[in-house]
mmCIF file of the C-alpha atoms, coordinates in Angstrom:
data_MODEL
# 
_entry.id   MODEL 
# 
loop_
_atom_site.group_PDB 
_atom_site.id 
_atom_site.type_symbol 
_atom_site.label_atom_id 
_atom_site.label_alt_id 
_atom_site.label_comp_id 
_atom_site.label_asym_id 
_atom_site.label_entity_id 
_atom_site.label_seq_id 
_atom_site.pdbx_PDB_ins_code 
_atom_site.Cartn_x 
_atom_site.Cartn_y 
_atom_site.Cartn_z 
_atom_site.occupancy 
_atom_site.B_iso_or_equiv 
_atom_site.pdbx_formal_charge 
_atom_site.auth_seq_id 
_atom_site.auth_comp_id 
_atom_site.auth_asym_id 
_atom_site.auth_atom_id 
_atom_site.pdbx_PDB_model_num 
ATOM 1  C CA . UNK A 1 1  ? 0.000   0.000   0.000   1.00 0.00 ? 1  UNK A CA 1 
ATOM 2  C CA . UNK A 1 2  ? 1.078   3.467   -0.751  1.00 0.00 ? 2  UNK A CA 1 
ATOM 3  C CA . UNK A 1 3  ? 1.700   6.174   1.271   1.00 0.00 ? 3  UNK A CA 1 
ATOM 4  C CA . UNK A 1 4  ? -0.038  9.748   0.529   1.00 0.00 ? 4  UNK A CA 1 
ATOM 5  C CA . UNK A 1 5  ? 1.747   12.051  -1.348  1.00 0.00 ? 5  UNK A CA 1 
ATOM 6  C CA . UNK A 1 6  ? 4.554   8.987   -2.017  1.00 0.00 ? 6  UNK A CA 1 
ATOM 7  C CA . UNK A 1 7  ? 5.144   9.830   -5.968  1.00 0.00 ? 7  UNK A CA 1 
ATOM 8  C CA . UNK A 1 8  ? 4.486   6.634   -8.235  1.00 0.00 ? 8  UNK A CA 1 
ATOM 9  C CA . UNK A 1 9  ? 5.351   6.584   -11.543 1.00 0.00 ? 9  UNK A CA 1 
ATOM 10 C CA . UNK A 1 10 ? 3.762   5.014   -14.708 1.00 0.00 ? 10 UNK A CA 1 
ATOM 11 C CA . UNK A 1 11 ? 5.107   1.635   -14.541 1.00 0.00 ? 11 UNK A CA 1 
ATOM 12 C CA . UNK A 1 12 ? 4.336   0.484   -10.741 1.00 0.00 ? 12 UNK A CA 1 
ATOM 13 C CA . UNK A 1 13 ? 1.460   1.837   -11.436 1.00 0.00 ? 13 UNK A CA 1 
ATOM 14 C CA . UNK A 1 14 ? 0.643   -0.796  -14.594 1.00 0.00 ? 14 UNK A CA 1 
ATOM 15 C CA . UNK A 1 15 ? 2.352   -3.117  -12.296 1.00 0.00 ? 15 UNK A CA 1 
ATOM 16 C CA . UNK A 1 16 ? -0.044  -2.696  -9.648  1.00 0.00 ? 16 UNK A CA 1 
ATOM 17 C CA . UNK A 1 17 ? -2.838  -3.214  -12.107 1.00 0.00 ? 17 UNK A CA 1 
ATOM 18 C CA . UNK A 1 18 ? -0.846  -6.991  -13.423 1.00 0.00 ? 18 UNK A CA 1 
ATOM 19 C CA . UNK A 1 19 ? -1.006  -7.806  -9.972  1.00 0.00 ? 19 UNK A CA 1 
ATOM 20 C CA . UNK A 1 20 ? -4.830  -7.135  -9.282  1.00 0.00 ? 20 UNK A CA 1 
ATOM 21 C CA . UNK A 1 21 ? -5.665  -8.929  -12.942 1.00 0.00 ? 21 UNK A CA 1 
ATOM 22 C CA . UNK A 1 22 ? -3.433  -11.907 -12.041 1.00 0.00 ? 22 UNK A CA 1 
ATOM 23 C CA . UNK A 1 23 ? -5.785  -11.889 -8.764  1.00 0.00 ? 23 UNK A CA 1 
ATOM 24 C CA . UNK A 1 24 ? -8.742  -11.788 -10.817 1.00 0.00 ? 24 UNK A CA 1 
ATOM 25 C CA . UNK A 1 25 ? -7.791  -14.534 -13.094 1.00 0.00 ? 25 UNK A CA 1 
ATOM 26 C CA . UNK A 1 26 ? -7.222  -16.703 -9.654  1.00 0.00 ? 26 UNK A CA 1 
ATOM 27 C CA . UNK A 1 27 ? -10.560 -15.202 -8.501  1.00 0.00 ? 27 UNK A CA 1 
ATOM 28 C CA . UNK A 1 28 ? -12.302 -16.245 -11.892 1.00 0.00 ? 28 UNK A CA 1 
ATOM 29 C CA . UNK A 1 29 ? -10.439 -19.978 -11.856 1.00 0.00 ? 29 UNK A CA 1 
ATOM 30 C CA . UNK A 1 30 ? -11.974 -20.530 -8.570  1.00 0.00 ? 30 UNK A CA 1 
ATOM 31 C CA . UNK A 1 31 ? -15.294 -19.279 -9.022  1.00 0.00 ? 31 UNK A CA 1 
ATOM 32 C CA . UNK A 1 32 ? -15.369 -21.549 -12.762 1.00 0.00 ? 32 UNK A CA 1 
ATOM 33 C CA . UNK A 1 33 ? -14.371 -24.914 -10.195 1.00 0.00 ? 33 UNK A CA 1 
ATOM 34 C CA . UNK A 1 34 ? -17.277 -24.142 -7.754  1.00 0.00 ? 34 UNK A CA 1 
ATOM 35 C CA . UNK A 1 35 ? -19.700 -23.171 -11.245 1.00 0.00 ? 35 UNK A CA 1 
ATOM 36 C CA . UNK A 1 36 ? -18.894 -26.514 -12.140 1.00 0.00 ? 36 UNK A CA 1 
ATOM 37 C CA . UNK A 1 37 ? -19.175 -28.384 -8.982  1.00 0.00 ? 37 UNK A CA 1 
ATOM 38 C CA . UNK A 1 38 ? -22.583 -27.127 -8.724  1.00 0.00 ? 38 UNK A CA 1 
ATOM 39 C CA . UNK A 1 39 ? -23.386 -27.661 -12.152 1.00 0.00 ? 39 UNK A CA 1 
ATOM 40 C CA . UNK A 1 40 ? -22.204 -31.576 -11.484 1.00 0.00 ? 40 UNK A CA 1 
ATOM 41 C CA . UNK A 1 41 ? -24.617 -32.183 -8.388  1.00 0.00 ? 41 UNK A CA 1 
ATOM 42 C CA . UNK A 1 42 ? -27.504 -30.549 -9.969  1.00 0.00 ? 42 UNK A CA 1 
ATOM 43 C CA . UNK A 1 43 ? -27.180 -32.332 -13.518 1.00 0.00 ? 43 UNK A CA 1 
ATOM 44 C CA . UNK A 1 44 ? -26.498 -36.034 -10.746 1.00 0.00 ? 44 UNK A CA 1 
ATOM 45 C CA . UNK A 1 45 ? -29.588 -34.944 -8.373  1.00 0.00 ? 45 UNK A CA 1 
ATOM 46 C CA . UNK A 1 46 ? -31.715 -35.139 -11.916 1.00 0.00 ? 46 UNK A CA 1 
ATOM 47 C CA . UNK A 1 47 ? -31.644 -30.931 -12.195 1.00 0.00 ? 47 UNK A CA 1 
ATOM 48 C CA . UNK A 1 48 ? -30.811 -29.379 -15.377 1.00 0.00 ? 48 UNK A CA 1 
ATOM 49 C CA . UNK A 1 49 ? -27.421 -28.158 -16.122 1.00 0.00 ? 49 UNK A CA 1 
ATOM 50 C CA . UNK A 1 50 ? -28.514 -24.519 -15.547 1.00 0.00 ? 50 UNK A CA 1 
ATOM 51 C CA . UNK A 1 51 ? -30.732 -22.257 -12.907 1.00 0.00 ? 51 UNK A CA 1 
ATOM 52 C CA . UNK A 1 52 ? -31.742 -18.732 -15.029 1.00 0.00 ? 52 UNK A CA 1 
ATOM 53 C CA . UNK A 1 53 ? -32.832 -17.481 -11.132 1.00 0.00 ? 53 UNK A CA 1 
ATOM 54 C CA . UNK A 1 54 ? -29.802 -17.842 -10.547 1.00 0.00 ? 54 UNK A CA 1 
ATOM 55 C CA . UNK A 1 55 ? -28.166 -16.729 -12.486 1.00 0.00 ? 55 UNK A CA 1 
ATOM 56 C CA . UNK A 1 56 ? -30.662 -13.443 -12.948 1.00 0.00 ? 56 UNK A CA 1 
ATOM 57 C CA . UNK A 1 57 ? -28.867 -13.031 -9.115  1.00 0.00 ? 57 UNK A CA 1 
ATOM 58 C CA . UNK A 1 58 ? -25.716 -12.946 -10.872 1.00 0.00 ? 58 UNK A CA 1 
ATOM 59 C CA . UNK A 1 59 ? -26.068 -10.813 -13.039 1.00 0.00 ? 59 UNK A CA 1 
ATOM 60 C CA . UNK A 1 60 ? -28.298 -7.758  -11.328 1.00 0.00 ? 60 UNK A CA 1 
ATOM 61 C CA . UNK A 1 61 ? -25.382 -6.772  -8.608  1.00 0.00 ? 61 UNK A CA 1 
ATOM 62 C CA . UNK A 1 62 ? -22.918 -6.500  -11.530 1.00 0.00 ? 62 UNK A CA 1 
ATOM 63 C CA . UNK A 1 63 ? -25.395 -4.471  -13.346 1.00 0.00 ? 63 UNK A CA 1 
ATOM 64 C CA . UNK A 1 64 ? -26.465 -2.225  -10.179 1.00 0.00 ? 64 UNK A CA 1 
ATOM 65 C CA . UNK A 1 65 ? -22.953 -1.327  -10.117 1.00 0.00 ? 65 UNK A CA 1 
ATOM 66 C CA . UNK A 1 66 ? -21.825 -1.079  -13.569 1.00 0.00 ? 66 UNK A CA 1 
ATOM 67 C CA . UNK A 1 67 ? -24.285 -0.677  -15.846 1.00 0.00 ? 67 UNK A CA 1 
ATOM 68 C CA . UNK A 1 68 ? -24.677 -2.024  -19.045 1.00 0.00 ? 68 UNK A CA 1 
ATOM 69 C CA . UNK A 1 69 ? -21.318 -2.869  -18.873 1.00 0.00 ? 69 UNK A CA 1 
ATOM 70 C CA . UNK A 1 70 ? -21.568 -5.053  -15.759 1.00 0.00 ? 70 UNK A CA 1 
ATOM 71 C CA . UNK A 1 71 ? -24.457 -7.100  -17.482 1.00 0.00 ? 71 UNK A CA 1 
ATOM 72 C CA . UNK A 1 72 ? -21.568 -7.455  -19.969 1.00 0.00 ? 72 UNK A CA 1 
ATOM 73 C CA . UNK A 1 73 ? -19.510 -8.521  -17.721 1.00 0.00 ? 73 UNK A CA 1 
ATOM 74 C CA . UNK A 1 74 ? -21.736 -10.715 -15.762 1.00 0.00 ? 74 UNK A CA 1 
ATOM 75 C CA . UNK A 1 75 ? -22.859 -12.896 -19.074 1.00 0.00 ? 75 UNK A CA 1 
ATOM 76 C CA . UNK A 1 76 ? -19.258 -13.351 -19.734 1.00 0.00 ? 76 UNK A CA 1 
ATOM 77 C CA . UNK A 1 77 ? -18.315 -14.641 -16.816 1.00 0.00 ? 77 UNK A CA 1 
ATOM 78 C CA . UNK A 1 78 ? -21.349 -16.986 -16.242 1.00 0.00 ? 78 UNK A CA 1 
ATOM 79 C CA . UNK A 1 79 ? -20.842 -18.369 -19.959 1.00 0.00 ? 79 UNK A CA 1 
ATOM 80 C CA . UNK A 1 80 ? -17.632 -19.013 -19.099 1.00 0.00 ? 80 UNK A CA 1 
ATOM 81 C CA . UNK A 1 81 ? -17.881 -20.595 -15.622 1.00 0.00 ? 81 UNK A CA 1 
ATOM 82 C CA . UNK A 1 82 ? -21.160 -22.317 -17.380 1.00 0.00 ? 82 UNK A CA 1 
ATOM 83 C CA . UNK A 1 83 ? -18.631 -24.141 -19.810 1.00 0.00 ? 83 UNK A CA 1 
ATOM 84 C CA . UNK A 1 84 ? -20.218 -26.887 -22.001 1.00 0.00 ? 84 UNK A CA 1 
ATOM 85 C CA . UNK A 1 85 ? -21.635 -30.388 -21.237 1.00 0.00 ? 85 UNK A CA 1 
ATOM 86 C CA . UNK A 1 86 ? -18.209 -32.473 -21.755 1.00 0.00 ? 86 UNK A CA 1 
ATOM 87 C CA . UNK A 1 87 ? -16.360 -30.145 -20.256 1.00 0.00 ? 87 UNK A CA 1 
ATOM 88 C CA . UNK A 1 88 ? -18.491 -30.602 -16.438 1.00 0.00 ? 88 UNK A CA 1 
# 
């Protein structure tokens, strides 16, 4: 963490911001297992693959926050914890 008034220049800056995104890609690994996992017990407990409530739930805190960009981001990241079929 960084003092006030400490001067920063351009590159820690950026590499700040590679730090946070490799902690977002670890975030976004983790969250695709547990997608996964549930998807699994559902799809063995006779369920379908996917809950749309749930996934509605998702979605609307991303969007309260970011607008129609956070929807954006939301679908991406529940298509791509979603996966396909052979891959869960």
């Amino acid at each position: 963490m960084r003092t006030e008034g400490e001067t920063v220049t351009v590159d820690e800056l950026r590499a700040d911001l590679d730090r946070v995104d490799a902690e977002i890609r670890a975030l976004f690994e983790r969250r695709r297992e547990l997608s996964q996992a549930v998807q699994r017990t559902r799809i063995a407990g006779g369920g379908p693959r996917t809950d749309l409530t749930r996934e509605m739930r998702v979605i609307s805190p991303y969007a309260d926050a970011y607008g129609r960009q956070g929807t954006a981001i939301a679908m991406a990241l529940l298509e791509i914890c979603r996966g396909t079929s052979s891959a869960v």
